[in-house]
PyMOL CGO cylinders between C-alpha atoms (Angstrom):
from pymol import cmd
from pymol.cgo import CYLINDER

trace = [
    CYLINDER, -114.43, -92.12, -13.73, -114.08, -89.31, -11.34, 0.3, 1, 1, 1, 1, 1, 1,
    CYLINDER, -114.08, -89.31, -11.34, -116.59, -88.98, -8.25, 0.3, 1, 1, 1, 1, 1, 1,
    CYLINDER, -116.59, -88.98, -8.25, -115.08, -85.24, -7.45, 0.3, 1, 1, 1, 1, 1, 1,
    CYLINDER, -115.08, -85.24, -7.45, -118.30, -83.99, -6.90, 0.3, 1, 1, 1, 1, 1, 1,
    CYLINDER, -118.30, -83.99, -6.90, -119.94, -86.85, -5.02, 0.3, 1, 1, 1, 1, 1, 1,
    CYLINDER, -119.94, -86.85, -5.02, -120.45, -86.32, -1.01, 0.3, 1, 1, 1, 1, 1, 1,
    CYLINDER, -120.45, -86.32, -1.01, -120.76, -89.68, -0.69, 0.3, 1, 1, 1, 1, 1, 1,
    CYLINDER, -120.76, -89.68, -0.69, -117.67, -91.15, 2.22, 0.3, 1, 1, 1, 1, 1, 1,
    CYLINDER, -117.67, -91.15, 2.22, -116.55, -94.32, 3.57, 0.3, 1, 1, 1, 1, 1, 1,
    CYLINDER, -116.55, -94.32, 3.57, -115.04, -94.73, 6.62, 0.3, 1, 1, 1, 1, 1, 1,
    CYLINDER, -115.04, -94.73, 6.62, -113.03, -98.11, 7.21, 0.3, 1, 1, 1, 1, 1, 1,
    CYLINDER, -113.03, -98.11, 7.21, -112.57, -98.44, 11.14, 0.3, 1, 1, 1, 1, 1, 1,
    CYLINDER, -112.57, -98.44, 11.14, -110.40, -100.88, 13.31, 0.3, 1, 1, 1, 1, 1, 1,
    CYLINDER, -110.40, -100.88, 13.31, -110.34, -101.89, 16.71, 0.3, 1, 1, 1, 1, 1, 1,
    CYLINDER, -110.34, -101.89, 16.71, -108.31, -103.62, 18.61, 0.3, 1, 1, 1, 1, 1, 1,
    CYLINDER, -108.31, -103.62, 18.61, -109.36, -105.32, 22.45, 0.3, 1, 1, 1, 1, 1, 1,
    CYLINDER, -109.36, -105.32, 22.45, -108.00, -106.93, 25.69, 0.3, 1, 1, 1, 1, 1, 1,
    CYLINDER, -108.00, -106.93, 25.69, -109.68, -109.90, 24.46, 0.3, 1, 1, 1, 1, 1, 1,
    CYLINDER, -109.68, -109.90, 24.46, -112.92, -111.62, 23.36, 0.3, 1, 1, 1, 1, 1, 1,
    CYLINDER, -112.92, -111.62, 23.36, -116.63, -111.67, 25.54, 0.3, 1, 1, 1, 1, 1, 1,
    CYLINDER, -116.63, -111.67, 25.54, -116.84, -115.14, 27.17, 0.3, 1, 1, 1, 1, 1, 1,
    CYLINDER, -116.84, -115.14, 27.17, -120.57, -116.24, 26.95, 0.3, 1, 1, 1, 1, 1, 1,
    CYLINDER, -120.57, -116.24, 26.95, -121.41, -112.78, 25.04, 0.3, 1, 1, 1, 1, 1, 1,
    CYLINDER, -121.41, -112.78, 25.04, -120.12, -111.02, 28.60, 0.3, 1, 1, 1, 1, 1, 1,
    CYLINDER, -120.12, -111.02, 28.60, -118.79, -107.72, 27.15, 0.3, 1, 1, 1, 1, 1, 1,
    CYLINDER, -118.79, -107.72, 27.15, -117.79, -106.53, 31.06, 0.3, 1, 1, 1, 1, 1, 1,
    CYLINDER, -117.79, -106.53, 31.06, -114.48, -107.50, 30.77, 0.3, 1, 1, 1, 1, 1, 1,
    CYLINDER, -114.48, -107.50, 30.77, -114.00, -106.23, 27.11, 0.3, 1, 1, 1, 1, 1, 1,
    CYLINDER, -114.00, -106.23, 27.11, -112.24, -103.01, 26.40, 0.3, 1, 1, 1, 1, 1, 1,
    CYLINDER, -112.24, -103.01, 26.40, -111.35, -101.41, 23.70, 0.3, 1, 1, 1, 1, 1, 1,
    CYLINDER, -111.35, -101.41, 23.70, -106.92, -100.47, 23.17, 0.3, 1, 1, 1, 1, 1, 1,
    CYLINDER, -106.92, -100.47, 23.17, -107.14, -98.63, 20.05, 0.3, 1, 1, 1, 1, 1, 1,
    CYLINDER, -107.14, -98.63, 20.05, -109.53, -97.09, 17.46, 0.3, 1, 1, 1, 1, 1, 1,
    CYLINDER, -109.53, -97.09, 17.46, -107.91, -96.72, 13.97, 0.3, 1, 1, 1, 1, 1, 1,
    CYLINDER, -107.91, -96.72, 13.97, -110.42, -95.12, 11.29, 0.3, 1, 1, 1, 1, 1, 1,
    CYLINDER, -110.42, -95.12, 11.29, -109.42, -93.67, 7.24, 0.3, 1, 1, 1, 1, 1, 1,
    CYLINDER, -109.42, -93.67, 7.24, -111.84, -91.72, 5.61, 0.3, 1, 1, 1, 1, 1, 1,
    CYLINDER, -111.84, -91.72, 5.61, -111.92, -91.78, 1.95, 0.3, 1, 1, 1, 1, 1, 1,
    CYLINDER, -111.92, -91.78, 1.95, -113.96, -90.52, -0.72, 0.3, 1, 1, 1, 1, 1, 1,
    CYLINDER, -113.96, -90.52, -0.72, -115.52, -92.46, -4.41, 0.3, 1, 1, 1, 1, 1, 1,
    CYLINDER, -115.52, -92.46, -4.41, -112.21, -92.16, -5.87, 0.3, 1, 1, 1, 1, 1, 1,
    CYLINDER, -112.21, -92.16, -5.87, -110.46, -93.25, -2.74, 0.3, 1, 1, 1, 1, 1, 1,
    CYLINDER, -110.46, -93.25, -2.74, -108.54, -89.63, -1.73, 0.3, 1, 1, 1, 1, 1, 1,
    CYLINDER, -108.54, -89.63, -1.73, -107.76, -89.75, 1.95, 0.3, 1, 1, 1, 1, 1, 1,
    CYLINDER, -107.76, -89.75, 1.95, -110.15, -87.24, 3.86, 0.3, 1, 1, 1, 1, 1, 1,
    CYLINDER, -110.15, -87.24, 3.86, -109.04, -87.98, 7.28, 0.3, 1, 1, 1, 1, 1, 1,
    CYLINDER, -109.04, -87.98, 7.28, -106.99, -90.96, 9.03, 0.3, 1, 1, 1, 1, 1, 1,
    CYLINDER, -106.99, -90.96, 9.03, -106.85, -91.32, 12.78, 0.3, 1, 1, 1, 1, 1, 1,
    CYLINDER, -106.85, -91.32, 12.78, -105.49, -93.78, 15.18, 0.3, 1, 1, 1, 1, 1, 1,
    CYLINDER, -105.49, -93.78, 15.18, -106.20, -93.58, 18.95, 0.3, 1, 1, 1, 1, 1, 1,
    CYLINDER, -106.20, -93.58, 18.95, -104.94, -95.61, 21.84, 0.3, 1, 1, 1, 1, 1, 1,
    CYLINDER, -104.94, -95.61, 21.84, -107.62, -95.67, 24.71, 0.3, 1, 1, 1, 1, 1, 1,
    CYLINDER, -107.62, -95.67, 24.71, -106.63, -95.19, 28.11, 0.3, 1, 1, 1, 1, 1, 1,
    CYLINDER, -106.63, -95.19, 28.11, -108.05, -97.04, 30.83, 0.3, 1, 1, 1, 1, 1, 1,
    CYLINDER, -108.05, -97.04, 30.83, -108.60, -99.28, 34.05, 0.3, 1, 1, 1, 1, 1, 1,
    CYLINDER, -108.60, -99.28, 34.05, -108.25, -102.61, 31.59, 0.3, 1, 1, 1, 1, 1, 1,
    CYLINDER, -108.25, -102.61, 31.59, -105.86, -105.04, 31.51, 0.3, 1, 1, 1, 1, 1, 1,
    CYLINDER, -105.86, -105.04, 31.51, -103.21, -105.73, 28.55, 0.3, 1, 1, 1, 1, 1, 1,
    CYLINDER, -103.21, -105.73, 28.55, -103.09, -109.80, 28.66, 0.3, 1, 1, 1, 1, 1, 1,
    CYLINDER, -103.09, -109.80, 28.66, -99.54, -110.67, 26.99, 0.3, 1, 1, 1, 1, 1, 1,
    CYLINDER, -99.54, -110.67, 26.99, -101.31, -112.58, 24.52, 0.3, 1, 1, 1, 1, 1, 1,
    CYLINDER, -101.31, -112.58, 24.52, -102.67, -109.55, 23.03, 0.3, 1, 1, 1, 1, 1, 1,
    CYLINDER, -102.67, -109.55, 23.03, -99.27, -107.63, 23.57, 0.3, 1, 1, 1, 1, 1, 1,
    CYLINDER, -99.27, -107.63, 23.57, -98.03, -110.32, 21.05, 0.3, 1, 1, 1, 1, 1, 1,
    CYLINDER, -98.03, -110.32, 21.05, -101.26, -109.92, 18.47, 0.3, 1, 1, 1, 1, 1, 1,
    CYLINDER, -101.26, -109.92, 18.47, -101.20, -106.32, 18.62, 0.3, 1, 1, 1, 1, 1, 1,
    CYLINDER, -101.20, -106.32, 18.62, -98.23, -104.97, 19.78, 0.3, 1, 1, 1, 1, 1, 1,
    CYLINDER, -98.23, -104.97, 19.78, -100.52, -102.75, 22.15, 0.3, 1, 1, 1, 1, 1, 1,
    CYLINDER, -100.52, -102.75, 22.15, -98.81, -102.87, 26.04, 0.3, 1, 1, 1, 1, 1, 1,
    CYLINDER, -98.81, -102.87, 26.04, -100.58, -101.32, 28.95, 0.3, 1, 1, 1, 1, 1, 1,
    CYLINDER, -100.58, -101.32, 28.95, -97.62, -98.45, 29.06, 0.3, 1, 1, 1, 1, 1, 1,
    CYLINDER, -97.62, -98.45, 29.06, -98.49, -97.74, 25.85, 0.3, 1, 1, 1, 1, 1, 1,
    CYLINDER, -98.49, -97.74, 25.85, -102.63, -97.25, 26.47, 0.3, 1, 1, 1, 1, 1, 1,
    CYLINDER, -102.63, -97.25, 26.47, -100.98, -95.05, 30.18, 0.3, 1, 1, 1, 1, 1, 1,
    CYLINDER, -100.98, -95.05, 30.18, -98.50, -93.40, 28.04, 0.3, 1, 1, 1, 1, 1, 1,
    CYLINDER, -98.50, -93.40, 28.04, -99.99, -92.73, 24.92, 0.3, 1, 1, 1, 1, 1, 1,
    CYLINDER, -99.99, -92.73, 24.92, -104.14, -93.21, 25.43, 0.3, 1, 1, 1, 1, 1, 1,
    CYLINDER, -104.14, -93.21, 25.43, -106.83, -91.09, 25.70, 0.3, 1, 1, 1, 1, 1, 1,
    CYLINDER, -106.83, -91.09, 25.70, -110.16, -91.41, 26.96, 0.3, 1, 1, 1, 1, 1, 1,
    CYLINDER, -110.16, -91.41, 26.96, -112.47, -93.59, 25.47, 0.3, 1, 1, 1, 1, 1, 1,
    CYLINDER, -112.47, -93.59, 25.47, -115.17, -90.75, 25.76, 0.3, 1, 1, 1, 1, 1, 1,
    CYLINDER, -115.17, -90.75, 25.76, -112.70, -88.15, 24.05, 0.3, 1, 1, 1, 1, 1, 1,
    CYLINDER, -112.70, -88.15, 24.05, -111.93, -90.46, 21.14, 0.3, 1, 1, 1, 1, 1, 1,
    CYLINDER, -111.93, -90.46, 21.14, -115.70, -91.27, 20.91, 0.3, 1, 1, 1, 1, 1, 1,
    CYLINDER, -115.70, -91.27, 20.91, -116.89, -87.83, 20.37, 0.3, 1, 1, 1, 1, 1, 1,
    CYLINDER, -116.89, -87.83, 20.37, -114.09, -86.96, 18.10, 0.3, 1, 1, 1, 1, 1, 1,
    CYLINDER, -114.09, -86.96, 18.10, -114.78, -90.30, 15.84, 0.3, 1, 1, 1, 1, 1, 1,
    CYLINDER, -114.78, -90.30, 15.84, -118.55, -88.67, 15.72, 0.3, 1, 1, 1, 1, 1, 1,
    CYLINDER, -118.55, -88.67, 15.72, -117.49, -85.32, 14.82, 0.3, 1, 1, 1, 1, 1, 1,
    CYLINDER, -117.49, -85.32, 14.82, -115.04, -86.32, 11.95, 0.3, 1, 1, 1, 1, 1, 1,
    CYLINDER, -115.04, -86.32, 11.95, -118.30, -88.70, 10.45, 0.3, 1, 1, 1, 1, 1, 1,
    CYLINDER, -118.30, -88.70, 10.45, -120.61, -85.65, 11.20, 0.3, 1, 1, 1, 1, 1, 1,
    CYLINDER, -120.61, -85.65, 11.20, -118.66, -82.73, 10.04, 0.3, 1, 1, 1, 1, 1, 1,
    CYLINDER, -118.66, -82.73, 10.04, -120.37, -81.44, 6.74, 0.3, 1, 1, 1, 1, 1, 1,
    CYLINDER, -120.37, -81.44, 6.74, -123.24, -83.75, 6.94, 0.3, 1, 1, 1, 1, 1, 1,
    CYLINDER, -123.24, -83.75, 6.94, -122.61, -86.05, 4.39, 0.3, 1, 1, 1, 1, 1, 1,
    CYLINDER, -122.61, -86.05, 4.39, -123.11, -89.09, 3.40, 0.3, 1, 1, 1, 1, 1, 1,
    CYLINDER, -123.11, -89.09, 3.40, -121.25, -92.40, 4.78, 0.3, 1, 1, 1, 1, 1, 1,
    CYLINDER, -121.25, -92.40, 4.78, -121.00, -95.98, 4.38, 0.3, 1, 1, 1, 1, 1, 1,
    CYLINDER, -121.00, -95.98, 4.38, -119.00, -97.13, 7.61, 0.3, 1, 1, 1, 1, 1, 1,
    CYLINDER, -119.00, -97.13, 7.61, -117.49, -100.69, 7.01, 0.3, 1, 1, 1, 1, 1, 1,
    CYLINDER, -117.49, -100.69, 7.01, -115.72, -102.59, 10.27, 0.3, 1, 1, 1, 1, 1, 1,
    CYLINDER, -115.72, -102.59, 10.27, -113.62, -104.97, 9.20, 0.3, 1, 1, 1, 1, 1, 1,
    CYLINDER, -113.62, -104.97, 9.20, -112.75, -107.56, 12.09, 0.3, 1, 1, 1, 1, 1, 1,
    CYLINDER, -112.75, -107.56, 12.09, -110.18, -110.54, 11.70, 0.3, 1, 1, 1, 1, 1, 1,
    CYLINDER, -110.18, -110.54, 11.70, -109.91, -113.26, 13.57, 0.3, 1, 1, 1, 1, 1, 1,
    CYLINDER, -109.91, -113.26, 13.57, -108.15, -116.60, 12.69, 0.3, 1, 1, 1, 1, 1, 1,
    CYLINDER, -108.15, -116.60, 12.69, -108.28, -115.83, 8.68, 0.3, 1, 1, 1, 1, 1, 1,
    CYLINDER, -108.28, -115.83, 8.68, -112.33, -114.99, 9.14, 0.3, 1, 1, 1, 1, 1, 1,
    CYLINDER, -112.33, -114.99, 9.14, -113.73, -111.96, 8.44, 0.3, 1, 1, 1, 1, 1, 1,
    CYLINDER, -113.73, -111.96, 8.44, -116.94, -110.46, 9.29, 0.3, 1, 1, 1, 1, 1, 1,
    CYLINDER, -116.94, -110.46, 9.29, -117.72, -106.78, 7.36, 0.3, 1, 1, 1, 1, 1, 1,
    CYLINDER, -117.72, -106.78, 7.36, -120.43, -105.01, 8.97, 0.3, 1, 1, 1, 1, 1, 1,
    CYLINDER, -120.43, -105.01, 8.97, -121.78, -101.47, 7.31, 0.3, 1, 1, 1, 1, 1, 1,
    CYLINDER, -121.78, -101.47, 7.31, -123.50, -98.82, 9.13, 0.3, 1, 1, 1, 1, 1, 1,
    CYLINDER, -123.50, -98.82, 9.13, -125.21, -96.28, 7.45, 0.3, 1, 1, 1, 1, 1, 1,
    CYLINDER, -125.21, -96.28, 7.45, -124.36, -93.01, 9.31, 0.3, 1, 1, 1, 1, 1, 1,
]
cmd.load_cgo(trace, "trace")
């Protein structure tokens, strides 16, 4: 079954952190990277991006080690987190059409989906 002419879109997003909130305090939470593939019905790649963030955060080796992600790299390599936040709502805005977002976040073999409607 083909969906050719369906505007219909998901967009599959990943992030990766410095770490989880203690006590649901987000202040010392910041986001490395934002990884995001949008596909169409019959799952044709419309746009893939990966961003690393730059920023005054700390890399904690333990996360080096689950992600891979060093603070050189985020200096190096980053941009902005308000750059890569207006260009992530640009790419699910352009041609007003229709999306299912799903986040998929791992942690310790659990995973929680959560889908936005944009």
């Amino acid at each position: 079954m083909s969906f050719e002419n369906n505007p219909i879109r998901i967009c599959i997003l990943d992030t990766e952190t410095n770490g989880l909130p203690i006590r649901n305090d987000f202040s010392s939470v910041s986001m490395l990277e934002l990884a995001y593939i949008i596909v169409d019905l019959d799952l044709n790649i419309i746009k893939e991006k990966n961003y690393l963030i730059k920023g005054k955060f700390e890399v904690p080796e333990i996360i080096t080690q689950l992600t891979g992600i060093t603070k050189q790299m985020t200096n190096e390599k980053g941009r902005p987190l308000e750059v890569v936040s207006k260009e992530f709502y640009k790419d699910l805005t352009d041609n007003k059409l229709t999306y299912t977002c799903i986040l998929i976040y791992i942690f310790k073999t659990k995973a929680l989906i959560y889908r936005i409607r944009a």
